[in-house]
C-alpha positions in Angstrom: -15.5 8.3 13.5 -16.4 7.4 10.0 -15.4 3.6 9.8 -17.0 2.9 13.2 -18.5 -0.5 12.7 -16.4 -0.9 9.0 -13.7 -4.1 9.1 -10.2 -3.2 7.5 -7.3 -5.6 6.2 -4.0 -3.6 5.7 -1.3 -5.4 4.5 2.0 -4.4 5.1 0.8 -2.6 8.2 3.9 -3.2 10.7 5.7 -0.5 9.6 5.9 2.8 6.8 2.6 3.9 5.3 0.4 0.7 5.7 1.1 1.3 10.0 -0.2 4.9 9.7 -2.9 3.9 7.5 -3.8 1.2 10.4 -3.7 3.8 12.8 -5.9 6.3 11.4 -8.4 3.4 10.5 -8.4 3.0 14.2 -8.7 6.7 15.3 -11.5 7.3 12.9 -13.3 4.0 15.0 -12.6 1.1 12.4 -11.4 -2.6 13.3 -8.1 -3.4 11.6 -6.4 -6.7 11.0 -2.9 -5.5 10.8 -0.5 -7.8 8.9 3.4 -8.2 8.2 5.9 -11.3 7.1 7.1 -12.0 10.6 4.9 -12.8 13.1 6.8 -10.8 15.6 6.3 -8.0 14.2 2.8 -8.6 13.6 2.3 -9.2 17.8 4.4 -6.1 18.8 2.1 -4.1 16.3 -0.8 -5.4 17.8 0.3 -4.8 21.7 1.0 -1.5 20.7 -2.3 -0.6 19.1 -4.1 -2.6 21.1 -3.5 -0.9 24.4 -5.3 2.0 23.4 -7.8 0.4 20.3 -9.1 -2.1 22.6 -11.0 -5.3 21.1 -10.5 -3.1 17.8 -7.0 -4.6 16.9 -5.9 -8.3 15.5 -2.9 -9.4 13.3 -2.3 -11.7 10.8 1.4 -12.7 9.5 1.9 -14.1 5.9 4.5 -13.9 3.6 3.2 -11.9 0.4 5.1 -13.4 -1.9 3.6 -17.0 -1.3 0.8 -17.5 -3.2 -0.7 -20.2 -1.1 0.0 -17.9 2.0 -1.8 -15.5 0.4 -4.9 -17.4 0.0 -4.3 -18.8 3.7 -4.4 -15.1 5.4 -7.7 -14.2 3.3 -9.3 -17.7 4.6 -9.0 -16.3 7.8 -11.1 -13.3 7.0 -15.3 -13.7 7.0 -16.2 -10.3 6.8 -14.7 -7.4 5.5 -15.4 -3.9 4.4 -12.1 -2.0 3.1 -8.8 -4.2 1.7 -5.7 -1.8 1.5 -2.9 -3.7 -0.2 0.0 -1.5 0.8 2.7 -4.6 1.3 5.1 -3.8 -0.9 9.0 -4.3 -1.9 11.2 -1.9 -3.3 14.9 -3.3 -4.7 16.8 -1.3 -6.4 19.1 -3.1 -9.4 20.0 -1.8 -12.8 18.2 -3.8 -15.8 21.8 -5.9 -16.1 21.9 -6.6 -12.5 18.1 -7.5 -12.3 17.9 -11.2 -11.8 15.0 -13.2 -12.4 14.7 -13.7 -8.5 14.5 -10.5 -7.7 12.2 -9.7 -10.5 9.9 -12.4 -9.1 10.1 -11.6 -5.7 9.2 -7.8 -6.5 6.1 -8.8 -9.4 4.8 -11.9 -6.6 4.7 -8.8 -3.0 3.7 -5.9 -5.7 1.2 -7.1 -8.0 0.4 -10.6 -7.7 -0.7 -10.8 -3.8 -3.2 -7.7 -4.5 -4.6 -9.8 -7.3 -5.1 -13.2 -5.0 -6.2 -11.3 -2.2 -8.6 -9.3 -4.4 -9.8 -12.7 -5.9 -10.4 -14.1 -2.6 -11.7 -11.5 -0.5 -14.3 -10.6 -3.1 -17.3 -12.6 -1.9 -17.0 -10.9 1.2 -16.3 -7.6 0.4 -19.5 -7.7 -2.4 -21.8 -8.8 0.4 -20.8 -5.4 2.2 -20.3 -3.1 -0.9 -16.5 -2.9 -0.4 -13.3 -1.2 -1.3 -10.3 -1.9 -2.8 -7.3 0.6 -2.2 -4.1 -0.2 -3.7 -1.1 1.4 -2.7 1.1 2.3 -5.8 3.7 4.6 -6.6 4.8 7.9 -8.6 7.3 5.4 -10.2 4.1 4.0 -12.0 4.2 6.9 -14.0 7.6 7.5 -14.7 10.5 5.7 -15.2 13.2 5.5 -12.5 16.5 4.2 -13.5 17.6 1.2 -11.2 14.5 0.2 -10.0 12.9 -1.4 -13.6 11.3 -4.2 -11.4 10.0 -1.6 -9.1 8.3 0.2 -12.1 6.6 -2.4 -14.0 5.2 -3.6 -10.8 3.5 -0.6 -9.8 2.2 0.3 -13.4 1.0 -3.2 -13.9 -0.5 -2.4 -10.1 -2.3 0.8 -11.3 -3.7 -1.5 -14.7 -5.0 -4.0 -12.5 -6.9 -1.0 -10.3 -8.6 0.2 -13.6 -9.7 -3.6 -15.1 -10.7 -4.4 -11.8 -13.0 -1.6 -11.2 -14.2 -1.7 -14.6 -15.0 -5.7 -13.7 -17.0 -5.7 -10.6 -18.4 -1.9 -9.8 -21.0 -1.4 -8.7 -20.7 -3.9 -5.5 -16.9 -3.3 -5.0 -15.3 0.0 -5.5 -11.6 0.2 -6.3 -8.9 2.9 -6.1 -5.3 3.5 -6.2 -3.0 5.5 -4.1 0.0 6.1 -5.7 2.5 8.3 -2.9 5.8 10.0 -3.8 9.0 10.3 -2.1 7.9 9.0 1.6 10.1 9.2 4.7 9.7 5.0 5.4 12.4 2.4 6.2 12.6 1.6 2.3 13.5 4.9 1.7 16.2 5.0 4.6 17.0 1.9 3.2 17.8 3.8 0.1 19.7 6.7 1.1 22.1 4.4 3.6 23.2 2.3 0.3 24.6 6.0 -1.4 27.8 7.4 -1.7 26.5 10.6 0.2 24.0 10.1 2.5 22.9 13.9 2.8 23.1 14.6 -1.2 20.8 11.2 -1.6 18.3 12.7 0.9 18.1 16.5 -0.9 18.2 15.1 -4.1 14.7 13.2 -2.9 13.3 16.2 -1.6 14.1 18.0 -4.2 12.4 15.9 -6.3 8.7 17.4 -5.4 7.6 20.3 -6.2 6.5 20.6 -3.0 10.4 20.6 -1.6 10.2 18.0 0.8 9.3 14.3 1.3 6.2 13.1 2.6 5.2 11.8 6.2 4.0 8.5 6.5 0.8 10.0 7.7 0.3 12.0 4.8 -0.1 9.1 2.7 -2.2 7.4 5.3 -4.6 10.4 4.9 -4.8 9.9 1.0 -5.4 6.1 1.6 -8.5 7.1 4.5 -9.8 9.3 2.1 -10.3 6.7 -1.1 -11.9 4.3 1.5 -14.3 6.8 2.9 -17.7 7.9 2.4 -16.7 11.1 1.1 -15.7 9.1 -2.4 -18.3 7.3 -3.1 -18.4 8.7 -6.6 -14.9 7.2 -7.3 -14.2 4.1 -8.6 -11.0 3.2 -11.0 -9.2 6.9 -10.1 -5.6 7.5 -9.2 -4.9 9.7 -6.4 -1.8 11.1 -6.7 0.1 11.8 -3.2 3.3 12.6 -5.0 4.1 16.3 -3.7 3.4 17.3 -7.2 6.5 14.7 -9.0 4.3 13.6 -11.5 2.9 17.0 -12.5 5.9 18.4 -14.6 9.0 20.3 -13.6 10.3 23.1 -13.2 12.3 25.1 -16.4 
């Protein structure tokens, strides 16, 4: 029960990672404001925590790639101990076929809402010596063809974790998560758009060394993990939960 008594904002946590992530929060005894686009899906998340995290479980809805939406959902926040930024969006488009909207739609969810919601959660989170985990991607380290929005944003994501660390530590520590191949709706997603469904999903798995994709949960364990009191010696670090896709490959 480590985060008993500790106040968590998880964006994106209606579905994929950012739900597991919420739900570990609440196993381990923290309070979690979930939060999603749609406030549908924000109140079905909550009834389903809810009924068994009782009085442990609200939801906020807010659409990350409105700045001024952005700044609303943090106004409704006066305490906080751990902000995950795991909303994300994930488009895929060759450079040719990138337009400028869905390059701005992809930089605003990725990188800019961390930034606003960093800015404006900071008073709070300095009065209770807070983190900052940001949820990135193997694709900040390498280059995936057809995603070149995708990329930059979660480079630039893993920049931003460095600068800001290197800004305001000691009061607020920050880390970043970056996960490999996952088994969420984006990647589904994904794999439903390809010519072969089955090839698209081996090739993924294939991809880590480890020879599969990951849970949901396994990624919600690497996020728990930066935010806990077992790294409180880390500050500006990458974890890497990429099944080993960054590491090198095979000859």
């Amino acid at each position: 029960m480590e985060f008993t008594g500790k106040n968590i904002l998880v964006t994106g946590s209606t579905r994929g990672i950012g739900a597991a992530a919420a739900r570990l929060f609440l196993e381990r005894g923290g309070a979690v404001i979930l939060h999603g686009r749609r406030p549908s899906d924000v109140d079905a998340a909550v009834a389903r925590l809810s009924a068994q995290h009782a009085g442990r479980v609200r939801g906020l809805a807010a659409d990350l790639s409105d700045r001024d939406q952005c700044r609303s959902l943090a106004k409704q926040i006066d305490t906080l101990d751990i902000l995950v930024n795991c909303g994300g969006v994930f488009r895929e488009a060759a450079i040719a076929d990138t337009t400028l909207a869905l390059w701005d739609e992809t930089i605003a969810v990725n990188l800019t809402a961390p930034w606003v919601l960093s800015r404006e959660l900071l008073p709070v989170l300095r009065q209770r010596k807070g983190i900052i985990v940001n949820v990135g991607s193997d694709a900040a380290m390498l280059g995936y063809a057809g995603c070149v929005a995708y990329c930059a944003s979660k480079g630039a994501l893993v920049g931003l974790t460095r600068a800001l660390a290197t800004e305001i530590s000691p009061d607020v520590r920050v880390l970043c998560v970056c996960p490999g191949p996952t088994e969420t709706d984006m990647m589904r997603d994904s794999i439903a758009t390809a010519p072969d469904e089955a090839k698209a999903r081996q090739q993924w798995a294939a991809y880590t060394l480890l020879g599969r994709v990951a849970r949901p949960e396994e990624i919600g364990t690497a996020i728990l993990l930066a935010a806990s009191p077992r790294a409180t010696f880390s500050t500006g670090s990458v974890i890497m939960a990429d099944g080993g896709a960054t590491a090198g490959k095979r000859v």
